[in-house]
N, C-alpha and C positions, 0 to 999 in steps of 0.2 A: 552824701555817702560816696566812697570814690570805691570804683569799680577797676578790675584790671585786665587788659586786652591783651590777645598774644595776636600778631601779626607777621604772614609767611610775605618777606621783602623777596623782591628780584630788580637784576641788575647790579647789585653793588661787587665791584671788585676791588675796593681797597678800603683802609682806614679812612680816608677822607669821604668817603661815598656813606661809610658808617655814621661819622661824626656829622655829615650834615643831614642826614636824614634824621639823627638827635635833636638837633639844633632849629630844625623843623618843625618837630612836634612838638620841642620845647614854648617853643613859639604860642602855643594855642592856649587859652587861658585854663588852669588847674592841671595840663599834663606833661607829666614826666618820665621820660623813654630811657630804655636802656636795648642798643643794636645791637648783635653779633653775627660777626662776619662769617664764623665758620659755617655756623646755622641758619644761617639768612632769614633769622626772623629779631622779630622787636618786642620787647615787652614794655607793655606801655600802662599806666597808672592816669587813669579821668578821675580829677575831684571838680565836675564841672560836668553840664547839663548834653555836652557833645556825644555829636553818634558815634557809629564802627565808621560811617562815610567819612565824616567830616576828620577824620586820623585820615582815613585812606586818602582820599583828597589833596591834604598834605604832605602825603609819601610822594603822590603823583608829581605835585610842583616842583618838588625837588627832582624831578626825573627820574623816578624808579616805580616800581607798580608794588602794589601790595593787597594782600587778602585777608582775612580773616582768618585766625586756622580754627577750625574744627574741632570740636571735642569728641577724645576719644574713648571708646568703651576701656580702655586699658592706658590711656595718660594719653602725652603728648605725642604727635606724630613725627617722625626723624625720615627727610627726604632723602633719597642717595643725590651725591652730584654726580651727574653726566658728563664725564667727560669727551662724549665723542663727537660731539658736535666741536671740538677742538684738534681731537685727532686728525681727521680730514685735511686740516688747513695746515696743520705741523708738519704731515708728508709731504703734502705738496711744495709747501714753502722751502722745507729740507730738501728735496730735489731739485728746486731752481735753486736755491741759494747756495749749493754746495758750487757747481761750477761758476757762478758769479764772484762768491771767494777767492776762487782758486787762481781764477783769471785775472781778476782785478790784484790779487797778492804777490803775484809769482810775476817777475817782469819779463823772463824770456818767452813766456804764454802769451805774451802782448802781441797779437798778429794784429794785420790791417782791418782796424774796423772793430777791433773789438767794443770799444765802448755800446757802438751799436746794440750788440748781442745781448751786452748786459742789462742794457738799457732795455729792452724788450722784456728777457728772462727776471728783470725786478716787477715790473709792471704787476702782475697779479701776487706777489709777493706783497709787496706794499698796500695793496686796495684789498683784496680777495681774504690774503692771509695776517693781513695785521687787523684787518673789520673788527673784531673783535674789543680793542683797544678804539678806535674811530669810534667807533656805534658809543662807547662807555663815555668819551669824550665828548660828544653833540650832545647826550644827554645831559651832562653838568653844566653844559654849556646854554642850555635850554632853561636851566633852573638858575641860571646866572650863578655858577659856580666854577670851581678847576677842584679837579681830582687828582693821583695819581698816575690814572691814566692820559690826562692831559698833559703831561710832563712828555708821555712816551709818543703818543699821538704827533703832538708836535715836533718833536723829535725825529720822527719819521719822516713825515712831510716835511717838515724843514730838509731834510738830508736828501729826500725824494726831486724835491721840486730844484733846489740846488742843482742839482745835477740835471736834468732834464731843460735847463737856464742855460747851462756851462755850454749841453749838446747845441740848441739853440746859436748862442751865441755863436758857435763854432760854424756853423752854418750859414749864419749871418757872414761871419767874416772870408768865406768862401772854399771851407774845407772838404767839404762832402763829405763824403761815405770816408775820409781817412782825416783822422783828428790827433792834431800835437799832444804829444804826453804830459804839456803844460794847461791844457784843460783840463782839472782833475775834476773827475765826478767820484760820487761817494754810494754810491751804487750799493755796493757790497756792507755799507756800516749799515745804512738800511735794512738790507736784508735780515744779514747776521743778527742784527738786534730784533726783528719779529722772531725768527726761531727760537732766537735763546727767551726772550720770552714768553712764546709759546711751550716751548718745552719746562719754563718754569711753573706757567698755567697748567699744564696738565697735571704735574706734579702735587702741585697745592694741593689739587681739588682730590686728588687720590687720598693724598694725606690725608685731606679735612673727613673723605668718608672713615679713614682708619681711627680718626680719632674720635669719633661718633659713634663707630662698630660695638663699644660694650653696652651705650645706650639702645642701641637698636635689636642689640643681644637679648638685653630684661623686656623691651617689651616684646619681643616675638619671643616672650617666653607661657603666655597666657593660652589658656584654653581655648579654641576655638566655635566649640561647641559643648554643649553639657544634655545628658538623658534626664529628663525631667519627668516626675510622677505626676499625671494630669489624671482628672476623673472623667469617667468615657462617659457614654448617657446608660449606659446599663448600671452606671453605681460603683463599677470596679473601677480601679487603680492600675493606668496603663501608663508606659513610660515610650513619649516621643521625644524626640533627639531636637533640638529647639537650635539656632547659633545663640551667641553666649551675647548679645548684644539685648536679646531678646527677655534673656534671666531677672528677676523680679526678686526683690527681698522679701523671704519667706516660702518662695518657690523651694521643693523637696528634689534633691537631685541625686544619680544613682554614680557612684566612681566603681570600677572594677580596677583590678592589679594591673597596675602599670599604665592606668589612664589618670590623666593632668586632673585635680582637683579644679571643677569651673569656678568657685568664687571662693569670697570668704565667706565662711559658714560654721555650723554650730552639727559634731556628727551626732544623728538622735540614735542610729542602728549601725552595728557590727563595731569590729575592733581590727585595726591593721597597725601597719607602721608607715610613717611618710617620710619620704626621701625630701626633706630640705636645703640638698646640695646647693641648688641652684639659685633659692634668695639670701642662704646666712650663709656660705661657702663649709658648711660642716656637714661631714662624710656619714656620721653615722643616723642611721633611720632615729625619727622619734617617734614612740609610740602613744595611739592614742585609741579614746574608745568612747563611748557615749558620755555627752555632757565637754566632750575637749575641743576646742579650736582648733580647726586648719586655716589655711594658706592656700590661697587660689593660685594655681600655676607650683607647686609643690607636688609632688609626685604618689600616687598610693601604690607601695611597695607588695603588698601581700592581701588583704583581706574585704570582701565589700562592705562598701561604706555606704548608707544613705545621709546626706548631708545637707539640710536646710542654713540655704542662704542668705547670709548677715549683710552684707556687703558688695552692691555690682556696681558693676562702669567704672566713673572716675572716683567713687569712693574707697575702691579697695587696698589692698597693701601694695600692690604689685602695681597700680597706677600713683598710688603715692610715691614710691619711693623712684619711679618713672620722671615723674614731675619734680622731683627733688632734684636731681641729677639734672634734666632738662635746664631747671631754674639756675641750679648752680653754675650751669654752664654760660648764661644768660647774665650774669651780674660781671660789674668792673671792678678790680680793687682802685683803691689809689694812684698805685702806678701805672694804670691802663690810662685810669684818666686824664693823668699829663699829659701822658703822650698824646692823649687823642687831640689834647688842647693846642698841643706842638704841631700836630698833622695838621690839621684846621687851618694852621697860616704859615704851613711849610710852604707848598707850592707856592703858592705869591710870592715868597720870599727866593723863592727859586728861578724861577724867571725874573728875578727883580737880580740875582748875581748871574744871569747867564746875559742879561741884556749889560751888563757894565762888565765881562768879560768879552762879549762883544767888543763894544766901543775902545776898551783900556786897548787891545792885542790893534782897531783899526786905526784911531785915533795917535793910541803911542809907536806902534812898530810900523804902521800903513800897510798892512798886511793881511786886510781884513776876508781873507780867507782862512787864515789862521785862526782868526779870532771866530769866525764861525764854524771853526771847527770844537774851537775848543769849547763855543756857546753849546753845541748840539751834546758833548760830553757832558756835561755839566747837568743840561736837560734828563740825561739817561742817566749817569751814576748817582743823584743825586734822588730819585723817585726813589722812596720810602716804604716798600709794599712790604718790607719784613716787620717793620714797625705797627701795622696792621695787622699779622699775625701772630704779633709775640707774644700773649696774652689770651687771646680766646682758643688758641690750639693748644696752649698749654691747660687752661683752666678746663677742655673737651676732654683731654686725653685724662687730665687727674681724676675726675669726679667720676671719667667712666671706668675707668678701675678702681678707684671706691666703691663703687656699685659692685662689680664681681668681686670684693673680696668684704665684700657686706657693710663696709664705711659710706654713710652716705651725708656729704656737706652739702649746707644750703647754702654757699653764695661765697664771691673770692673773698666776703670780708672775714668769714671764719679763716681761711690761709693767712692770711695777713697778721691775724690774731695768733696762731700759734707761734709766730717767729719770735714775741716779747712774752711767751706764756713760761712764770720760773717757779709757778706752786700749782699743782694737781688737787683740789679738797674734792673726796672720795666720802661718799656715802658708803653701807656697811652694806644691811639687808640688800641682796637682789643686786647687786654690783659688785662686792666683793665677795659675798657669802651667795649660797644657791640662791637664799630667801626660802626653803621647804625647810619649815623648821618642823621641829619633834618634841615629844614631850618627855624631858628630863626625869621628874618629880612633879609631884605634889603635897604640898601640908594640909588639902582641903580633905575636909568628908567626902562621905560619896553626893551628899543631898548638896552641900554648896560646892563641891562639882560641877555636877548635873546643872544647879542653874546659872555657872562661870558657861558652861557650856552652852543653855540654850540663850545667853546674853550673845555668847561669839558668833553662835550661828547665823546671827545677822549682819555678821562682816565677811568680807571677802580677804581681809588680812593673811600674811602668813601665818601669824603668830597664832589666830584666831583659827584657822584650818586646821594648826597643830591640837591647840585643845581638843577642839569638834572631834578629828578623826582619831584623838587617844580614846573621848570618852564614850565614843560609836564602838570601838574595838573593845571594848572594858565591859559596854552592857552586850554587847554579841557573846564575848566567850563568856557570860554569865549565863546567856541563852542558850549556849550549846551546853554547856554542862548542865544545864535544867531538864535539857530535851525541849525548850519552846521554841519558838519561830522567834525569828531574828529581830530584836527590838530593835526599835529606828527613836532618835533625840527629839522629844515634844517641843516642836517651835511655835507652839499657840502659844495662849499667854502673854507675850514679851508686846509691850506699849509704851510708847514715846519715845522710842529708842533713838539716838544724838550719837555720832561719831564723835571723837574731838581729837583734832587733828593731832597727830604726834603723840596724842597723849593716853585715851582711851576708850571705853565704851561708856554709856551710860542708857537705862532702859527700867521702866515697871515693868513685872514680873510677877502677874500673878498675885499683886498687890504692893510687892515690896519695892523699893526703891535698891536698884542692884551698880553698883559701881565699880568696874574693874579697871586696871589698866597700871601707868608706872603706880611706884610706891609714891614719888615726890606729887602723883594728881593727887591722891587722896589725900595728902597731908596739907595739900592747897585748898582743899575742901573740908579742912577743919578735922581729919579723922585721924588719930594716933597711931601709925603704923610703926612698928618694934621688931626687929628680929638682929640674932646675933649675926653678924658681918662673917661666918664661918660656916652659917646653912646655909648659904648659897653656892652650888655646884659651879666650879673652873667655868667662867666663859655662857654662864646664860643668861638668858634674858627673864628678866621678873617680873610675872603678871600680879598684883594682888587684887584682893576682894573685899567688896564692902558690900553690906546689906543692912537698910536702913542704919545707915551711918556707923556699921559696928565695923570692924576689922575682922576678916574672918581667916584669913593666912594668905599662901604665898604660893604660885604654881611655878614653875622652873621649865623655859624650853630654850632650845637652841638651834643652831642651826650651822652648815657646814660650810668651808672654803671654796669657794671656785679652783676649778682646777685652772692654774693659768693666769693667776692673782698674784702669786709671788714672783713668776717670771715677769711680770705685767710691773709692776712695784719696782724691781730689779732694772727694767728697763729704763724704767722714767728716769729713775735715780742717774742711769749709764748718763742719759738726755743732758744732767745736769739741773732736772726738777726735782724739788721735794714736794715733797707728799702731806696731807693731813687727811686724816679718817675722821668726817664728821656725822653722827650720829643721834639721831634720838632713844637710841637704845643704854644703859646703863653703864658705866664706867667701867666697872671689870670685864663685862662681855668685850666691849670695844676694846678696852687693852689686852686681853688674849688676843682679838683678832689682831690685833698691831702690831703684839708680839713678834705672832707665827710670820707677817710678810715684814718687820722690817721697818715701819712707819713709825718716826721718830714723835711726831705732832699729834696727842688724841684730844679732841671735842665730842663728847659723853655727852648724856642728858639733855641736848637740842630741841627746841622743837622748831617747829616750820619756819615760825616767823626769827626765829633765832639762826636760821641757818640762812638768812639772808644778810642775817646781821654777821655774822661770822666771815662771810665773803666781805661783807663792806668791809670789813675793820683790817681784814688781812690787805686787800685794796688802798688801805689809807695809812697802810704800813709802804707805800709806795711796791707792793708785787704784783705782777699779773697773771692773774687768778682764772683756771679753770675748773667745772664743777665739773661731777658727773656723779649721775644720779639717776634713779628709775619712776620715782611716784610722784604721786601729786603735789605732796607736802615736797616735793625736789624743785618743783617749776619755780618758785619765786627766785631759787638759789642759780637757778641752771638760765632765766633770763637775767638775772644781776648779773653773772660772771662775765669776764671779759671772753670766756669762749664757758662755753654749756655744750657738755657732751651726753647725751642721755643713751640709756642701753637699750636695744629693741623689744624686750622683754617687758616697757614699762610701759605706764600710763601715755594715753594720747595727748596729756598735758605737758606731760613729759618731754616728749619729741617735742612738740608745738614751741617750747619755748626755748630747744637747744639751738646748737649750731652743728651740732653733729650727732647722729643718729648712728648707733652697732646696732646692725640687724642683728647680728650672732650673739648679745650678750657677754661677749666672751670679754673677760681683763684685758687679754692682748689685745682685744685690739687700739686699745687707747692708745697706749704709745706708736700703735704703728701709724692713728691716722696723724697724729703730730707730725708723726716722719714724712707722710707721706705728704701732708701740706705743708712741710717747710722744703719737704725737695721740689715741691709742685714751683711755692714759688720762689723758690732760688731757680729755678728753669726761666720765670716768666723776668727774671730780673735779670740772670743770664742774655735772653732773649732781645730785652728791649738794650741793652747795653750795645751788643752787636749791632743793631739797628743803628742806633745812635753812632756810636764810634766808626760805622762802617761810610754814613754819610759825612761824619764833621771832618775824616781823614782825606775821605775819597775827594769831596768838592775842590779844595783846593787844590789836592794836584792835576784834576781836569781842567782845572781853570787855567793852568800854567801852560795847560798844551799836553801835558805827558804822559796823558791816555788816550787810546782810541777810542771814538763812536763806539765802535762794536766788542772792543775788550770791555767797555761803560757795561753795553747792554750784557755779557755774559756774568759779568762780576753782581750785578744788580739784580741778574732771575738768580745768581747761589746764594745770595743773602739769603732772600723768600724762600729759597726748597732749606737754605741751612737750618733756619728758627721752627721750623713744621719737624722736618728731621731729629731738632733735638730735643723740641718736645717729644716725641714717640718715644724717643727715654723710656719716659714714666710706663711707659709698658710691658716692663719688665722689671718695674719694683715689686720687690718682695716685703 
């Protein structure tokens, strides 16, 4: 049974340090890793008898350390980066390297001796303030590998020791302290190039926190402690204040006005409204009161609540959809993976043209200062570090604004997926429609009523609440007009009761065999059902009834529009998606609802295993198919689809098998998450293109000579800040 590991990496500073630390783990029998860079951790997949050690072990070889991460009461844990153990080295370096530019740039600055100066004035520039990039380089080099940073590494030292050769020499030939303008040293391309990549380093790592900030938003959105009702030794009921790591399912806990709900929970006492701004991004309070669900880290607006909790630690809503997001951020599409395959045997291939620019500039011109010059360009424009982030900072910044605007994807393959998605199939109930249906009519009596109703009350349906709470309201106002106490629906009785899926109830009752549900079950069941096609009310849905195999009539209920369906509908269409409304609910009811938003495609009468089939067929029509849907009978449809969107409202089966999860329920936001994972990765293809085009252009003209060292190194840290830069985009999609 394979198990899966999340691991906190340190040391890696590029794609290459990612890709072999993959490539690593790869290596071990049954595991299969997935790095990121922004987040510095791994997620890793054992189908195989290995420890937490024997991964870490492996991280090790490769030259990098790694730990286990910790599971947290409230999800994944999200580390800030440090940038100041960089800062330090960027001032200082910035201060020597300014007048060694300056000196070395400007020829009439040339007094006696300068070299000297410079030569000095690099010295902790190169060692002190490039270490960073050194220390990155021994380690791959320890692992028997080349990184990125090997590229720059060398590069430095190559340009360092050059010059430091030239002084020497000069010395040698008996210059002293005043050296010919024909000994060029390169002093200043050094320098310049640790700054500018330091200041690209620091940059990154800002970024990589800003793109991380909405994850670290939702989880420091949870309670930290919760007043729990404990029983003292005298028998009463006293409430101590516990942290929330502490909280136990079933533990009874007390919210007052304007304190964070501690878990998920079930309220058994009082009635307020809760502020769910902060997980579904919607404004207005919902009310709720004994017997209703909340939402741990949701707000109580007004009234005390005591609330026994359903749900603590990493079970809850708010560590799920933490770990959603974490996850999402953690997965490669496609196009990461090339690249990563490209990074992997760039560098080789990059010293492999800086050593035959080398030789071509000493061999063909005899020049070969030249030609190491143009080797060391070569070394520095050609390192890759944007290519490393074009892709995991875009995929941080997208998933964590999905997360604040309640869209939660699980991984880059869903983005991928909606760039060829051209049909939407829409479920009715609970997606399009509230799902709180009412009760239209009925043709029944009051007595096969009453047992339609005590059959429903053993579902949690909508349809079936609708009954329940018409015919709870029907024996009440018969009570009040009596003068008796409030009747409540006899649910004794009812034995052997069978859901069936899509289709309806079935249960004894008191002896009788009771069967409700569409007209087309019972007629499947051998039972004659008849009514004229004109008793049926615009747009409901048709429960009928059968008792011991008779027909006994027909209840009528319905249920309303979402607000935010027709502009939701409108939207897609804009996208250039059509729509189908597929439903297990009745042909007219669906085609009213089709009607009113617009949806050209109705499928009526579905049931579960039908609505899988309906995706396949649309699928073998050559379209690519998203579903979305809220219940259970939705899962087989919402894992078939080429994207599965389910709405937060709906079953756990639900989610489990989408690809995209609306915490808010809401129509819109379907289209928006489309939008927002086809801008995600039009960003991340933007991205590596730059990468890409920025090395295939630049190589060759360093090769020629017709860049400088340190114009290499400035052009090569604004790739890296460019692709982090234009991912932050997405943080201001609306």
């Amino acid at each position: 049974m394979s198990r899966e590991v999340d691991l906190d990496i340190t040391g890696m500073t590029c794609a290459s340090c990612s890709a072999r630390i993959e490539k690593k783990l790869a290596r071990l029998d049954g595991v299969s890793a997935e790095v990121n860079l922004p987040l510095n951790t791994a997620h890793v997949v054992v189908d195989s008898e290995l420890s937490d050690d024997d991964l870490m072990t492996a991280v090790e070889r490769a030259g990098y350390g790694a730990t286990v991460k910790t599971a947290s009461a409230s999800g994944p844990e999200i580390v800030d980066y440090d940038p100041r153990h960089l800062r330090p080295r960027f001032i200082g370096s910035l201060i020597l390297a300014a007048p060694i530019v300056a000196v070395s740039m400007v020829m009439s600055w040339h007094f006696t001796g300068w070299q000297w100066i410079v030569a000095i004035l690099a010295l902790p520039v190169v060692t002190w303030g490039a270490w960073p990039f050194h220390a990155a380089a021994s380690k791959a080099a320890r692992g028997r590998s080349t990184t990125m940073d090997t590229l720059v590494s060398v590069g430095i030292i190559v340009a360092s020791l050059y010059s430091y050769i030239t002084l020497g020499r000069a010395v040698a030939a008996g210059y002293g302290w005043q050296i010919p303008e024909s000994y060029h040293v390169w002093f200043e391309a050094a320098a310049a190039i640790t700054v500018f990549l330091l200041i690209g380093k620091l940059t990154e790592e800002r970024a990589k926190n800003r793109a991380t900030a909405a994850l670290k938003e939702l989880l420091g959105l949870g309670a930290r402690s919760a007043n729990v009702l404990r029983d003292s030794a005298e028998g009463a009921q006293t409430e101590v204040q516990v942290p929330i790591d502490e909280l136990t399912v079933g533990d009874v806990f007390i919210v007052r006005p304007g304190e964070k709900i501690a878990t998920d929970g079930e309220v058994i006492s009082g009635h307020s409204a809760i502020d769910e701004a902060m997980l579904t991004g919607e404004s207005v309070p919902v009310e709720v009161g004994v017997g209703d669900s909340v939402t741990g880290a949701t707000i109580n607006a007004s009234g005390v609540l005591e609330v026994r909790a359903a749900r603590v630690g990493s079970d809850t809503t708010l560590a799920a959809m933490a770990d959603l997001v974490s996850r999402a951020q953690t997965g490669k599409p496609a196009v990461q993976r090339l690249a990563d395959r490209i990074s992997a045997v760039f560098v080789p291939i990059v010293f492999g043209i800086a050593l035959l620019t080398l030789l071509a500039w000493g061999l063909i011109t005899g020049d070969w200062s030249m030609g190491l010059h143009a080797a060391l360009t070569v070394l520095i424009i050609a390192c890759p570090c944007a290519l490393g982030l074009a892709t995991p900072t875009a995929l941080a910044v997208s998933s964590g604004r999905g997360s604040q605007l309640g869209i939660l994807v699980s991984g880059p393959e869903a983005l991928e997926s909606t760039r060829s998605i051209d049909t939407v199939v829409l479920d009715k109930t609970g997606t399009l429609t509230t799902g709180i249906m009412t009760l239209l009519d009925t043709q029944l009596s009051d007595a096969d009523f009453e047992v339609l109703a005590r059959l429903e009350s053993q579902s949690e349906h909508p349809v079936a609440r609708a009954i329940v709470e018409a015919r709870a309201a029907r024996m009440n106002a018969g009570a009040e007009a009596a003068g008796s106490s409030i009747a409540t629906i006899d649910r004794s009785g009812v034995e052997d009761f069978d859901n069936i899926p899509g289709g309806g109830l079935r249960a004894t009752i008191d002896g009788d065999e009771v069967l409700a549900g569409r007209p087309d079950l019972l007629r499947e069941h051998g039972i004659d059902v008849s009514f004229p096609a004109d008793s049926v009310p615009t747009g409901a849905t048709i429960v009928a009834l059968a008792i011991d195999s008779q027909f006994r009539g027909l209840t009528f209920v319905a249920d309303e529009i979402k607000t935010g369906a027709a502009e939701a509908i409108d939207e897609l269409h804009t996208l250039g998606i059509s729509t189908v409304l597929l439903t297990g609910d009745n042909a007219q009811a669906a085609g009213v609802v089709a009607g009113k938003l617009e949806i050209a495609e109705v499928r009526a009468d579905v049931r579960p295993e039908g609505k899988i089939a309906v995706v396949n067929e649309l699928q073998a029509q050559g379209l690519a198919v998203a579903m979305v849907g809220d219940g259970i009978n939705d899962a087989a449809a919402l894992a078939g689809a080429d994207l599965g969107i389910a709405m937060g409202s709906g079953t756990d089966a639900a989610m489990a098998a989408s690809d995209i999860t609306m915490v808010r329920s809401d129509p819109r936001q379907i289209p928006q998450a489309i939008r927002l994972s086809r801008k995600a990765l039009g960003l991340i293809k933007g991205n590596l293109f730059w990468a890409f085009a920025y090395n295939t252009a630049a190589v060759p003209i360093a090769a020629f000579g017709l860049l400088s060292p340190m114009i290499a190194g400035a052009a090569m840290a604004f790739s890296s800040v460019f692709v982090v830069l234009n991912s932050l985009r997405l943080l201001r999609f609306r």
